[in-house]
mmCIF file of the N, C-alpha and C atoms, coordinates in Angstrom:
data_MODEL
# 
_entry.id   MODEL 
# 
loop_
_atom_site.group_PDB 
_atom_site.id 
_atom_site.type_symbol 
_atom_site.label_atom_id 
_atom_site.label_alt_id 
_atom_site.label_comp_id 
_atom_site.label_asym_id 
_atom_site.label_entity_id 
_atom_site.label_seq_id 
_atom_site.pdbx_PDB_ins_code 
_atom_site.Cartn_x 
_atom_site.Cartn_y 
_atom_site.Cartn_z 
_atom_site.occupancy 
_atom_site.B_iso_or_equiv 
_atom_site.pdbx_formal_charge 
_atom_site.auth_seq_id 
_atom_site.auth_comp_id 
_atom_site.auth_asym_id 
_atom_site.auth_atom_id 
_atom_site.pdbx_PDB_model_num 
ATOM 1   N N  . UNK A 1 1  ? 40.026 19.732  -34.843 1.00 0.00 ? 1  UNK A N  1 
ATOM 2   C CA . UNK A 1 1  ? 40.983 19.715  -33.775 1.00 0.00 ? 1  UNK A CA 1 
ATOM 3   C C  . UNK A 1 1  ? 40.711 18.551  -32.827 1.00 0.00 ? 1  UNK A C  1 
ATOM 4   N N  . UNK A 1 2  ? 39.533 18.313  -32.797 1.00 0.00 ? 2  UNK A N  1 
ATOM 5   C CA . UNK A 1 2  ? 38.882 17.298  -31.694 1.00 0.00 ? 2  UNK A CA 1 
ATOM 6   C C  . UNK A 1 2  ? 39.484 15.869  -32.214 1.00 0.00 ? 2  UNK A C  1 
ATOM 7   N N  . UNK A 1 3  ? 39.501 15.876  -33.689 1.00 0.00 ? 3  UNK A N  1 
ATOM 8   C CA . UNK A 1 3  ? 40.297 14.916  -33.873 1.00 0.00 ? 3  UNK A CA 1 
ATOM 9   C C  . UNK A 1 3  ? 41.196 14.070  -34.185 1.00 0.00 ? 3  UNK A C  1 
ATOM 10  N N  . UNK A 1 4  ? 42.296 15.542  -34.882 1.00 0.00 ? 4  UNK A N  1 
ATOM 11  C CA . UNK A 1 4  ? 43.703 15.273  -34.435 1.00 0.00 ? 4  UNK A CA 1 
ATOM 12  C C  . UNK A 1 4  ? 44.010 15.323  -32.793 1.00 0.00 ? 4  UNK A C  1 
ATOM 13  N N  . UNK A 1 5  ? 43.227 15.496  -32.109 1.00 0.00 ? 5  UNK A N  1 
ATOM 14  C CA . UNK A 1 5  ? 43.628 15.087  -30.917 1.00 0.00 ? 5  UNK A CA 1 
ATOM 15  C C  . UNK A 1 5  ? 43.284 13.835  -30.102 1.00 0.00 ? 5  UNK A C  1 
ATOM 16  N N  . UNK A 1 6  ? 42.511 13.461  -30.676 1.00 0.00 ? 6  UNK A N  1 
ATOM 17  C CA . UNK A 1 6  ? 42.179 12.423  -30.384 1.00 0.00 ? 6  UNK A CA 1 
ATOM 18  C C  . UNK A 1 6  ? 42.974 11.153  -30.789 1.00 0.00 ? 6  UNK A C  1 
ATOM 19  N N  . UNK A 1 7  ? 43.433 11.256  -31.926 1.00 0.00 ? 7  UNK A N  1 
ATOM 20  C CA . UNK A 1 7  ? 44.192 10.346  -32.509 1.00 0.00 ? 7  UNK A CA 1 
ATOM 21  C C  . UNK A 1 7  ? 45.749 10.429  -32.176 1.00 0.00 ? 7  UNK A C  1 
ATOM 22  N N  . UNK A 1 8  ? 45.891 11.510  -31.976 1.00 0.00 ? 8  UNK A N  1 
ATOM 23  C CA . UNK A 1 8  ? 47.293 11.860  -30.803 1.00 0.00 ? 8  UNK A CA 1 
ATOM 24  C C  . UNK A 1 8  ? 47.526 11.984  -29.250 1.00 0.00 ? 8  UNK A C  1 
ATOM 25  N N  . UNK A 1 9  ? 46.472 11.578  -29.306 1.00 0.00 ? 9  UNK A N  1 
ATOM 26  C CA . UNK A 1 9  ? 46.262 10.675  -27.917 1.00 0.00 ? 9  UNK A CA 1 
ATOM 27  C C  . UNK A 1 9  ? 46.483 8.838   -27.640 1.00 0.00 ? 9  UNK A C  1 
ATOM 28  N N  . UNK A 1 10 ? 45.836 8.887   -28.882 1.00 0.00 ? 10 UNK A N  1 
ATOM 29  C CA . UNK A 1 10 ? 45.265 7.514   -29.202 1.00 0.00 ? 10 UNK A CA 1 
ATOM 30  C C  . UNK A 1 10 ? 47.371 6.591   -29.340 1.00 0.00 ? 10 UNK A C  1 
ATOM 31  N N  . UNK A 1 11 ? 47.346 7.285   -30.448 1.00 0.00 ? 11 UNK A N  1 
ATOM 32  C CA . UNK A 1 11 ? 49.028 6.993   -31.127 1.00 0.00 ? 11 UNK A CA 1 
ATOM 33  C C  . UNK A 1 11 ? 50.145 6.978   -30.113 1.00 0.00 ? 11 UNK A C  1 
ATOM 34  N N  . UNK A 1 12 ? 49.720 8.604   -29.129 1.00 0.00 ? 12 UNK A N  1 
ATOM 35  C CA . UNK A 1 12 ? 50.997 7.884   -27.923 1.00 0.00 ? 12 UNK A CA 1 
ATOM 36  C C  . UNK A 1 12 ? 51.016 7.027   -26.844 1.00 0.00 ? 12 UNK A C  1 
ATOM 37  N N  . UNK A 1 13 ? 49.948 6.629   -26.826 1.00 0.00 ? 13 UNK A N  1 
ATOM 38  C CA . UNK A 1 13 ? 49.351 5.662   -25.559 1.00 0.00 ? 13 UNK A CA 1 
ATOM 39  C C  . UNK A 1 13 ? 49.590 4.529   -26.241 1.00 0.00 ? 13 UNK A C  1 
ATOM 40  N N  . UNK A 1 14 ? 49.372 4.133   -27.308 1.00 0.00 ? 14 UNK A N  1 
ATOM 41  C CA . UNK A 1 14 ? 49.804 3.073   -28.124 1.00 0.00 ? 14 UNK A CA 1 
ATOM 42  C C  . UNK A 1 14 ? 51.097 2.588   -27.938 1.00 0.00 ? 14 UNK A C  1 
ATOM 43  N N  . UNK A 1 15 ? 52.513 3.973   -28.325 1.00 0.00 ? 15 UNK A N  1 
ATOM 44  C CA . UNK A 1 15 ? 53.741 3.768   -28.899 1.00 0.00 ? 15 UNK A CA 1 
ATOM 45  C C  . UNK A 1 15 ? 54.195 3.695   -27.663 1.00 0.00 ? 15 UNK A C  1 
ATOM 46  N N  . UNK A 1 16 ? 53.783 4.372   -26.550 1.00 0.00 ? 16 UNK A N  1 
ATOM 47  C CA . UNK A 1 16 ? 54.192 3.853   -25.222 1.00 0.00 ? 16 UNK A CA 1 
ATOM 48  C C  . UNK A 1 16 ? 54.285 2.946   -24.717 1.00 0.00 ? 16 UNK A C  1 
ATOM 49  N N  . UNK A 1 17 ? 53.109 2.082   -25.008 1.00 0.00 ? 17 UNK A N  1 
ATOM 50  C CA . UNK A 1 17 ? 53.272 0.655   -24.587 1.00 0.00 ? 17 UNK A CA 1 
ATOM 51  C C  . UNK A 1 17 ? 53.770 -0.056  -25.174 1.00 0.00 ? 17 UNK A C  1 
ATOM 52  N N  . UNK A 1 18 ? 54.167 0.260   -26.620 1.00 0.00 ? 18 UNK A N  1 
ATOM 53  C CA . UNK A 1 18 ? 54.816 -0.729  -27.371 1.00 0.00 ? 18 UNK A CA 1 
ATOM 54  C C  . UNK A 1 18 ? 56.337 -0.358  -27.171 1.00 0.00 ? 18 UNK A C  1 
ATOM 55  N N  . UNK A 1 19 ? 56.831 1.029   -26.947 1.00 0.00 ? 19 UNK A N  1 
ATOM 56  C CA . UNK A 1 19 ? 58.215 0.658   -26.195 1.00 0.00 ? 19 UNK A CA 1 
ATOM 57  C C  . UNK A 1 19 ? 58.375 0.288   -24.916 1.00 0.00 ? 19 UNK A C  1 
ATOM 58  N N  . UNK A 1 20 ? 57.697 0.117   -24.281 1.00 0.00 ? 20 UNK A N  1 
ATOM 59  C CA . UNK A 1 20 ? 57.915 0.018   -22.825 1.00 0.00 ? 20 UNK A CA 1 
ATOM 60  C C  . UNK A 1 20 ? 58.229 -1.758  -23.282 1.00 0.00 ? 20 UNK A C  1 
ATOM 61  N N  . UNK A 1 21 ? 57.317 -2.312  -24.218 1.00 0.00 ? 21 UNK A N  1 
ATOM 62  C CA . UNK A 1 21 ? 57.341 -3.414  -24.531 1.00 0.00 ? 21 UNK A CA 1 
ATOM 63  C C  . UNK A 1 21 ? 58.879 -4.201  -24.880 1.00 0.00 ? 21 UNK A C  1 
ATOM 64  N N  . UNK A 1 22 ? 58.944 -3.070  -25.703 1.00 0.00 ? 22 UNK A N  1 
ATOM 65  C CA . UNK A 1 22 ? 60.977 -3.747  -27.025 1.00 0.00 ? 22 UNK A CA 1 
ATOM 66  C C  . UNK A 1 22 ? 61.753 -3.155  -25.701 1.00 0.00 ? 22 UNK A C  1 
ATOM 67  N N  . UNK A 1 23 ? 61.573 -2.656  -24.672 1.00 0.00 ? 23 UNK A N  1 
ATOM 68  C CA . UNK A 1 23 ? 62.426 -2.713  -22.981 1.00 0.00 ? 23 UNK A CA 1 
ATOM 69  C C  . UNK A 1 23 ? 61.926 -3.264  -22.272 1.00 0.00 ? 23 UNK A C  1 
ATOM 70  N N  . UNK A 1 24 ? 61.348 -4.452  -22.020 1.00 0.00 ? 24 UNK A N  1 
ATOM 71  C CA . UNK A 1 24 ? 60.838 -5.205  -21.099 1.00 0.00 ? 24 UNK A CA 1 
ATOM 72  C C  . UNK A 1 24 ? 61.471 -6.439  -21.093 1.00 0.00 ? 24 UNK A C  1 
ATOM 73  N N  . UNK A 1 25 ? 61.899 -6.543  -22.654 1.00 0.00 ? 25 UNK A N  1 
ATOM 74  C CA . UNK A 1 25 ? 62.470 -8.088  -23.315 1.00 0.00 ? 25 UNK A CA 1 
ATOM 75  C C  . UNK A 1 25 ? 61.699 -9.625  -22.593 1.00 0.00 ? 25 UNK A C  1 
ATOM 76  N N  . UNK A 1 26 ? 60.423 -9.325  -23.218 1.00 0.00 ? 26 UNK A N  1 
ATOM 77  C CA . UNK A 1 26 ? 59.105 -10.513 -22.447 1.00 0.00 ? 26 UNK A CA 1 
ATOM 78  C C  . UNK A 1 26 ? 58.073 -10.185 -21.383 1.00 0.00 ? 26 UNK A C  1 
ATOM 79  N N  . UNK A 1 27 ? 59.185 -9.567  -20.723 1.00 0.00 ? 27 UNK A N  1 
ATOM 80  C CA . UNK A 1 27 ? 57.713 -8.974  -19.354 1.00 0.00 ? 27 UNK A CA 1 
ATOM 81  C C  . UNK A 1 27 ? 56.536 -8.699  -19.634 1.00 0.00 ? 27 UNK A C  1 
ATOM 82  N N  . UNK A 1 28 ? 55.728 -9.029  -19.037 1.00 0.00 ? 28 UNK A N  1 
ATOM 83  C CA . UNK A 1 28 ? 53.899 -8.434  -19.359 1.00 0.00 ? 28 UNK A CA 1 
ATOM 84  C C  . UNK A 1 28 ? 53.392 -7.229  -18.982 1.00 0.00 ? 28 UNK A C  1 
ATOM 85  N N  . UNK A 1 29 ? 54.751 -6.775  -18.635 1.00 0.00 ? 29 UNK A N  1 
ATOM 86  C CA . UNK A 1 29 ? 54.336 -5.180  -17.952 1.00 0.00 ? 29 UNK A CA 1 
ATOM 87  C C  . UNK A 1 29 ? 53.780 -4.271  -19.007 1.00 0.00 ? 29 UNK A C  1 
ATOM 88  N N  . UNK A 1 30 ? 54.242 -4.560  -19.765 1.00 0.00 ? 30 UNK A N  1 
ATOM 89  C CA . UNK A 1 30 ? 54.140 -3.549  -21.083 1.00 0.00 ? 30 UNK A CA 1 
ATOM 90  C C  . UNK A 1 30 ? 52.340 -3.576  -21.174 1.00 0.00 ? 30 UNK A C  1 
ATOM 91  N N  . UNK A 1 31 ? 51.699 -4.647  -20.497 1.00 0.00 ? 31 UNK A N  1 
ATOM 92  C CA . UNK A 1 31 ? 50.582 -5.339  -21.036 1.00 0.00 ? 31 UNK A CA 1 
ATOM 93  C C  . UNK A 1 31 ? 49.245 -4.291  -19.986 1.00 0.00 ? 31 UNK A C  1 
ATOM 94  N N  . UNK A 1 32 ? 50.021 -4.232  -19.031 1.00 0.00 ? 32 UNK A N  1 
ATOM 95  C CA . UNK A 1 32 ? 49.340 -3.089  -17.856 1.00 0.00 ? 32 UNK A CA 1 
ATOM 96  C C  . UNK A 1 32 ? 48.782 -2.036  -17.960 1.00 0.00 ? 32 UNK A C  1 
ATOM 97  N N  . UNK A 1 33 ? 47.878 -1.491  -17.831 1.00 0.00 ? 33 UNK A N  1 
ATOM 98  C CA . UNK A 1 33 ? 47.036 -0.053  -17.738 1.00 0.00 ? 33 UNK A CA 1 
ATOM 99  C C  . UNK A 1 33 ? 47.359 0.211   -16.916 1.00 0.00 ? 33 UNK A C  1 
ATOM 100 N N  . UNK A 1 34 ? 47.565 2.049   -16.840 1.00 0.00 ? 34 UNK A N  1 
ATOM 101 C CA . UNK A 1 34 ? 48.045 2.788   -15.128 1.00 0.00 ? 34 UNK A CA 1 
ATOM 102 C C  . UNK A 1 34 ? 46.891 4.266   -15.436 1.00 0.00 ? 34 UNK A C  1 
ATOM 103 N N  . UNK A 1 35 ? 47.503 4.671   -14.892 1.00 0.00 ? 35 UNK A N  1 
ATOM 104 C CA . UNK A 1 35 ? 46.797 6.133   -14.452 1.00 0.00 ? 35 UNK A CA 1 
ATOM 105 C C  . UNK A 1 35 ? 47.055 7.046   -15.545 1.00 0.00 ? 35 UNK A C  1 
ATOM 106 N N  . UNK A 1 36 ? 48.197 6.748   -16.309 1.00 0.00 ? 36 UNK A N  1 
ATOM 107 C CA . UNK A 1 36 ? 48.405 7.649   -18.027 1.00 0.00 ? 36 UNK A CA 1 
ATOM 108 C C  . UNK A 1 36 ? 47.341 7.091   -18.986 1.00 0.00 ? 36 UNK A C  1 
ATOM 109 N N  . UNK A 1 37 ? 46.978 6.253   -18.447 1.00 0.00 ? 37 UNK A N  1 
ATOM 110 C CA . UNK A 1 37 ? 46.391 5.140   -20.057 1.00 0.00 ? 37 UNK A CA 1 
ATOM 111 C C  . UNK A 1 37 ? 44.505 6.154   -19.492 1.00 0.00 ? 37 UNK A C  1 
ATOM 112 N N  . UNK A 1 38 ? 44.272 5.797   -18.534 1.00 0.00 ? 38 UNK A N  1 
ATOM 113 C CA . UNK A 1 38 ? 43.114 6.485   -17.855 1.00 0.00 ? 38 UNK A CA 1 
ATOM 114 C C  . UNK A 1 38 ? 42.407 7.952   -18.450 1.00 0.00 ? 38 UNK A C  1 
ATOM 115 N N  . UNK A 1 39 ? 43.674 8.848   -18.044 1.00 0.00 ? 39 UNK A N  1 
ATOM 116 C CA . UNK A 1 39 ? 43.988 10.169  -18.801 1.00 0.00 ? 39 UNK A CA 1 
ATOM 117 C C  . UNK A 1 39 ? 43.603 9.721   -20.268 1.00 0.00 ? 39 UNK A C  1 
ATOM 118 N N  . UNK A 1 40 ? 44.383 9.134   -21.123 1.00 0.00 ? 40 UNK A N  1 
ATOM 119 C CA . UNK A 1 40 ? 44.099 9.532   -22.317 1.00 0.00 ? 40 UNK A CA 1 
ATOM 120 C C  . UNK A 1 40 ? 42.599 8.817   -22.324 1.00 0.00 ? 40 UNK A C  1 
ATOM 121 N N  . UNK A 1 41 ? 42.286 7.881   -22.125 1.00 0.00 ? 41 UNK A N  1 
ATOM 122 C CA . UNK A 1 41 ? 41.111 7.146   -22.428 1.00 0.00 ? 41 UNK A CA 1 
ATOM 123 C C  . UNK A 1 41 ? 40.053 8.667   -22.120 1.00 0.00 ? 41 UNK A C  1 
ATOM 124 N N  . UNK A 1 42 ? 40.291 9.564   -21.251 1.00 0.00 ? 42 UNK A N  1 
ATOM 125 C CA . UNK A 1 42 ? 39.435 10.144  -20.600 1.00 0.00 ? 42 UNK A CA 1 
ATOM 126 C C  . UNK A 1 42 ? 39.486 10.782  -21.831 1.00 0.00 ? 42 UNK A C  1 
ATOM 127 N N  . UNK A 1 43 ? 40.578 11.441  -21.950 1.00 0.00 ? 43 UNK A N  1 
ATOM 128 C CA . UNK A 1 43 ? 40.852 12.414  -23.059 1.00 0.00 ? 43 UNK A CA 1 
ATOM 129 C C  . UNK A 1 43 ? 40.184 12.331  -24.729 1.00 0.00 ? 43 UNK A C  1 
ATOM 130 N N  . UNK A 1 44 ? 40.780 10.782  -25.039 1.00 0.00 ? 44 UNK A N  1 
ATOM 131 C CA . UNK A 1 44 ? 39.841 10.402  -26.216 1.00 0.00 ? 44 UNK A CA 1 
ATOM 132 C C  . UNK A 1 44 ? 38.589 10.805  -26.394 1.00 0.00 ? 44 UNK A C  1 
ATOM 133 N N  . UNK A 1 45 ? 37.934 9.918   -24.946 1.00 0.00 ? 45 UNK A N  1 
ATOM 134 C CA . UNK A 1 45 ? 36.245 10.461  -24.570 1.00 0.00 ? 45 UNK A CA 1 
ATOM 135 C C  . UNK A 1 45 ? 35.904 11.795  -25.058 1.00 0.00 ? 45 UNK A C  1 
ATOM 136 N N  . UNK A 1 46 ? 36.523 12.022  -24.322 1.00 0.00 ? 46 UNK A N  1 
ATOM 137 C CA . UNK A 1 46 ? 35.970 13.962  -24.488 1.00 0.00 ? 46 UNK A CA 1 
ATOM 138 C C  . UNK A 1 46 ? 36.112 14.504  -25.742 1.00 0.00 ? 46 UNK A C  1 
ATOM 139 N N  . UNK A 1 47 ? 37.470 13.882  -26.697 1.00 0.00 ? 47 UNK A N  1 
ATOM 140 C CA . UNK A 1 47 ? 37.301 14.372  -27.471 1.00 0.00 ? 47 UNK A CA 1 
ATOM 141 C C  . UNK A 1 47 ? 36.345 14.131  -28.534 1.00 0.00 ? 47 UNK A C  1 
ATOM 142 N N  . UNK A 1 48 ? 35.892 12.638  -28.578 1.00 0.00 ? 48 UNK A N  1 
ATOM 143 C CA . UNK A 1 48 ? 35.215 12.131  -30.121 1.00 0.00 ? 48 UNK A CA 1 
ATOM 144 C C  . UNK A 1 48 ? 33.275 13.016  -29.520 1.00 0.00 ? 48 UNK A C  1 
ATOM 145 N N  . UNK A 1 49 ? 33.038 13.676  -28.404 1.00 0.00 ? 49 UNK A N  1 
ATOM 146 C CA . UNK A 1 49 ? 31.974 13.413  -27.537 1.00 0.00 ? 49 UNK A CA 1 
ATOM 147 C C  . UNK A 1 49 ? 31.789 15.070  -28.127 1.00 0.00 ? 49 UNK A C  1 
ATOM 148 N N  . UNK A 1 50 ? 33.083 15.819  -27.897 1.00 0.00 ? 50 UNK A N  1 
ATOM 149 C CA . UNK A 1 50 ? 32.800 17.105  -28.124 1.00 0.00 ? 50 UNK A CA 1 
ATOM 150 C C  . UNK A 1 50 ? 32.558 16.934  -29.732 1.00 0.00 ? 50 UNK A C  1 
ATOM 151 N N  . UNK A 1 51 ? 33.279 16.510  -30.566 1.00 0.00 ? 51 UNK A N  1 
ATOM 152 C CA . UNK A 1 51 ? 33.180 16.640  -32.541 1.00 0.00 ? 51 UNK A CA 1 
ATOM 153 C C  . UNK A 1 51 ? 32.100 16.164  -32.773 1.00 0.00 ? 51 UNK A C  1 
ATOM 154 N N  . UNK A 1 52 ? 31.248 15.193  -32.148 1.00 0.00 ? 52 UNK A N  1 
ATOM 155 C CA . UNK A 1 52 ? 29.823 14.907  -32.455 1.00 0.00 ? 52 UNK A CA 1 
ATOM 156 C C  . UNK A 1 52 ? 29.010 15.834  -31.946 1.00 0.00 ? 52 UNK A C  1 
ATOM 157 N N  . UNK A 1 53 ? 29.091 16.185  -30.411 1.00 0.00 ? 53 UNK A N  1 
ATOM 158 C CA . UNK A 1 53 ? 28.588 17.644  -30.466 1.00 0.00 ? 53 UNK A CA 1 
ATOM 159 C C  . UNK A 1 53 ? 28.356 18.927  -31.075 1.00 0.00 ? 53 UNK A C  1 
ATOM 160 N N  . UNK A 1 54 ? 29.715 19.006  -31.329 1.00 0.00 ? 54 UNK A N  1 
ATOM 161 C CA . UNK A 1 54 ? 29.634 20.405  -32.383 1.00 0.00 ? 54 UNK A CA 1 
ATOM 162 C C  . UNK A 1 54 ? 28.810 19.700  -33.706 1.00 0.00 ? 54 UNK A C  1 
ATOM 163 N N  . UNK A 1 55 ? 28.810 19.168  -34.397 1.00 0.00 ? 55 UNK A N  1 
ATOM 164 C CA . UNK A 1 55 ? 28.239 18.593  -35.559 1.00 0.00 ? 55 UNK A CA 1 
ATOM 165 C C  . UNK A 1 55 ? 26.866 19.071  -35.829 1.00 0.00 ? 55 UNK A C  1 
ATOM 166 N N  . UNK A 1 56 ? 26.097 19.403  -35.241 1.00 0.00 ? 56 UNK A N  1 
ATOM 167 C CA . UNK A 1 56 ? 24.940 19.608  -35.166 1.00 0.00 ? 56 UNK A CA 1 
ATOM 168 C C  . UNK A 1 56 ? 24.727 21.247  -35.687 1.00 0.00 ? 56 UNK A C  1 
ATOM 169 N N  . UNK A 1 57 ? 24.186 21.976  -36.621 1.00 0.00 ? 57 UNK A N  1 
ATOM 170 C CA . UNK A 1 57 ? 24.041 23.147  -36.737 1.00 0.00 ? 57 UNK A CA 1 
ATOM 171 C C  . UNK A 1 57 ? 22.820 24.039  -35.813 1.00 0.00 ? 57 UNK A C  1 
ATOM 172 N N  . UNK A 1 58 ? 22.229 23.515  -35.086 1.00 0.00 ? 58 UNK A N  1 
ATOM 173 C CA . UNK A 1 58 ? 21.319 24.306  -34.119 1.00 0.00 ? 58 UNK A CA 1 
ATOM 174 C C  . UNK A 1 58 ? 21.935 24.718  -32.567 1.00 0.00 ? 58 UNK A C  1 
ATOM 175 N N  . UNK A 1 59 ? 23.336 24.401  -32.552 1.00 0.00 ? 59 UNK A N  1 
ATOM 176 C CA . UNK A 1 59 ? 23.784 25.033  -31.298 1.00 0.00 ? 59 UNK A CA 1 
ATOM 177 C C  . UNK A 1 59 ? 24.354 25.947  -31.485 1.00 0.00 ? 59 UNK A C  1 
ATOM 178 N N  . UNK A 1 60 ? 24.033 27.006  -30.132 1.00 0.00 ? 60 UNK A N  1 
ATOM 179 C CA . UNK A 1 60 ? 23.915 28.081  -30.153 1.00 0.00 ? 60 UNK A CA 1 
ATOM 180 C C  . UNK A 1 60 ? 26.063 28.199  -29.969 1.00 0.00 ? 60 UNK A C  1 
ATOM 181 N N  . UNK A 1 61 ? 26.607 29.542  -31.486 1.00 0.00 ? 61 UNK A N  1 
ATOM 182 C CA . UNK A 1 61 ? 27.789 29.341  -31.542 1.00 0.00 ? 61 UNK A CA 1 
ATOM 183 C C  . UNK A 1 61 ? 28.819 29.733  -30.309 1.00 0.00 ? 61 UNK A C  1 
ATOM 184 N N  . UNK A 1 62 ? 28.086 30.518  -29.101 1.00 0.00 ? 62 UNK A N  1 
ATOM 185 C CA . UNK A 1 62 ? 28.701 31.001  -28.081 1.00 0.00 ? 62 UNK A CA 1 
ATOM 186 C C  . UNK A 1 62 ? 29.315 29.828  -26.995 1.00 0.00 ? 62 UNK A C  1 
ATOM 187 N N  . UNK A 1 63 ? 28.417 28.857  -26.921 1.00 0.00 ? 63 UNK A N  1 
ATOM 188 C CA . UNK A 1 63 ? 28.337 28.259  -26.200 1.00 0.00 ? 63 UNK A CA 1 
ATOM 189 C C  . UNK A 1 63 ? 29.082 27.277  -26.600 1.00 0.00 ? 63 UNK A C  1 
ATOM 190 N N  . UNK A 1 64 ? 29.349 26.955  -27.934 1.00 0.00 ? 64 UNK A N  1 
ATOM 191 C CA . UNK A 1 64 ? 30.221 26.114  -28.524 1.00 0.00 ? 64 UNK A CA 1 
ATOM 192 C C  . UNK A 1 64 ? 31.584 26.395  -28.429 1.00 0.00 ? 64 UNK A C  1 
ATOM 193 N N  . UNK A 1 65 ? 31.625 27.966  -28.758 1.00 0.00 ? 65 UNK A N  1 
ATOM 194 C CA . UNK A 1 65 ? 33.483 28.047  -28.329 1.00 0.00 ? 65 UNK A CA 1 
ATOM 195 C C  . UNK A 1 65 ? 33.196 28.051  -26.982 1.00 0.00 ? 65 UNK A C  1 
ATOM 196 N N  . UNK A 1 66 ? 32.847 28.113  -25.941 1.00 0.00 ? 66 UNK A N  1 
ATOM 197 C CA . UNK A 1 66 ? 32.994 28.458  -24.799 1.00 0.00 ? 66 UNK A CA 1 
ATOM 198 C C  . UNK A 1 66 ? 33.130 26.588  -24.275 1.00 0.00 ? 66 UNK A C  1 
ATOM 199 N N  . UNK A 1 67 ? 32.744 26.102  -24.504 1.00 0.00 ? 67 UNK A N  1 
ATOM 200 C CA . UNK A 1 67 ? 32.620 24.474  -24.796 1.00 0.00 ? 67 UNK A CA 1 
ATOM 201 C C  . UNK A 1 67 ? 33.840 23.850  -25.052 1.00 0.00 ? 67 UNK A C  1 
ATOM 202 N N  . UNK A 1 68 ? 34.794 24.843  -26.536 1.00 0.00 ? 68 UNK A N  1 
ATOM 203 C CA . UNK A 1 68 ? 35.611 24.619  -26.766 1.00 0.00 ? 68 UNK A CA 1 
ATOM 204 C C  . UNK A 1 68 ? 36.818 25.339  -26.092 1.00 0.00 ? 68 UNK A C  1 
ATOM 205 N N  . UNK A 1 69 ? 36.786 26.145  -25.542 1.00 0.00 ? 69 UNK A N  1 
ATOM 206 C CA . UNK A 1 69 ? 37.915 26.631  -24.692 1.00 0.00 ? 69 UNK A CA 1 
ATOM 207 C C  . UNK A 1 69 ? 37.722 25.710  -23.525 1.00 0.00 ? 69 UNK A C  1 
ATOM 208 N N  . UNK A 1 70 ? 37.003 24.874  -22.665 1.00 0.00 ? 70 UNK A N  1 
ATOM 209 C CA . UNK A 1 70 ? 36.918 24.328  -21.938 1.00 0.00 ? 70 UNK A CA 1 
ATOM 210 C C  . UNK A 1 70 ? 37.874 23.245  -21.694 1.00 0.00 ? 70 UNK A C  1 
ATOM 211 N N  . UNK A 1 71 ? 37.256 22.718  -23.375 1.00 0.00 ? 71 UNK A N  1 
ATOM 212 C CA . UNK A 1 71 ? 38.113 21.070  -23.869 1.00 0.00 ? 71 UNK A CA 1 
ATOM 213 C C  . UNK A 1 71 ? 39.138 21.431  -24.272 1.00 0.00 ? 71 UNK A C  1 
ATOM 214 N N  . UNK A 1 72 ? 39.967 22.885  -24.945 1.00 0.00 ? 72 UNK A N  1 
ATOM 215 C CA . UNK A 1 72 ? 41.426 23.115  -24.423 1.00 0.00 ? 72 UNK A CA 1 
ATOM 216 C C  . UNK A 1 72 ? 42.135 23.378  -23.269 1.00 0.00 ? 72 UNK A C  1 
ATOM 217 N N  . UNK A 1 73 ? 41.243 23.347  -22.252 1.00 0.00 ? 73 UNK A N  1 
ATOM 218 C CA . UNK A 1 73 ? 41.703 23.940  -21.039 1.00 0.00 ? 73 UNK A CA 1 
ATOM 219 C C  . UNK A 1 73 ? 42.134 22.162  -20.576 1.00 0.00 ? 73 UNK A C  1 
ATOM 220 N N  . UNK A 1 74 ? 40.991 21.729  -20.320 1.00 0.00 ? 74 UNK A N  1 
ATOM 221 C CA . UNK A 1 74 ? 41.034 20.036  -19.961 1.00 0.00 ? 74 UNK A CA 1 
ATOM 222 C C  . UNK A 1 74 ? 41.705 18.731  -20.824 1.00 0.00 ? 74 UNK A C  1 
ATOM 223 N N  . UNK A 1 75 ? 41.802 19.164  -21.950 1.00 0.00 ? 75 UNK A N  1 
ATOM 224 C CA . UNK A 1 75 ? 43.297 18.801  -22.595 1.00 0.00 ? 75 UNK A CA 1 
ATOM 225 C C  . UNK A 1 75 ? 44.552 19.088  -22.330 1.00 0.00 ? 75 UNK A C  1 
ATOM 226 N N  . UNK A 1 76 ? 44.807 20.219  -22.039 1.00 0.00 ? 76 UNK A N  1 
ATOM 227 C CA . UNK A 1 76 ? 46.142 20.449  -21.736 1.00 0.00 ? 76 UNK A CA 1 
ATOM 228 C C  . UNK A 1 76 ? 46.956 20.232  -21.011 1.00 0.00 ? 76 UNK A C  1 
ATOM 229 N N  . UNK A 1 77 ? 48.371 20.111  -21.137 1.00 0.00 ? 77 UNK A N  1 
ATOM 230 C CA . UNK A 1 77 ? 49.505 19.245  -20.932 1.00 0.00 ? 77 UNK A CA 1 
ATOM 231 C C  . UNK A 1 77 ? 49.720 20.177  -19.465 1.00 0.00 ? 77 UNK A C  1 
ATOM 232 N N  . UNK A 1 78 ? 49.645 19.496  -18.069 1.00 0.00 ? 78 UNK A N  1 
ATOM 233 C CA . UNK A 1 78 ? 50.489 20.684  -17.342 1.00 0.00 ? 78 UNK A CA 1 
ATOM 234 C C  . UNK A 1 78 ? 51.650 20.898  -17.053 1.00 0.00 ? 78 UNK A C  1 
ATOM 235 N N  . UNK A 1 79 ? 52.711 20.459  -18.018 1.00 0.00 ? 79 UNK A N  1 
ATOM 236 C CA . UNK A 1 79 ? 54.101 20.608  -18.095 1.00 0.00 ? 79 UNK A CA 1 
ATOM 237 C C  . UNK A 1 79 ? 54.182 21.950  -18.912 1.00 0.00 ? 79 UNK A C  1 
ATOM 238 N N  . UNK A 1 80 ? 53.451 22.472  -19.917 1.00 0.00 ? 80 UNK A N  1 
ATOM 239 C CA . UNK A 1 80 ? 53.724 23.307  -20.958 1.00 0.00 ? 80 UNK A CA 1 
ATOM 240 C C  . UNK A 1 80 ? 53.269 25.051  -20.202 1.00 0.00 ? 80 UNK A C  1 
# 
């Protein structure tokens, strides 16, 4: 999960800027980082940080879902 989400993070932060781009017709705006790009960067983080985490078979499994309800909580969209 950590990293289909990650990569669907990755993909709309991408396709965003590349339409903002084919509507700019030249502008460098498209070229700009804001406060969405931040979010996902954060988001990425967390996610590739938690799948190497879990990876390890000596953590204790409670603490891992509890780990993981966290990083669904702090993923989530607050429109939904």
């Amino acid at each position: 999960m950590c990293l289909v989400a990650c990569g669907l993070w990755t993909l709309a932060t991408v396709l965003g800027h590349l339409a903002v781009r084919s509507m700019s017709h030249g502008d460098p705006q498209w070229l700009h980082l804001g406060g969405p790009d931040a979010i996902s960067a954060l988001s990425v983080l967390a996610s590739v940080v938690l799948f190497f985490y879990t990876r390890r078979g000596d953590r204790d499994p409670r603490s891992v879902l509890d780990l993981g309800l966290a990083y669904m909580v702090f993923t989530a969209s607050p429109s939904a």
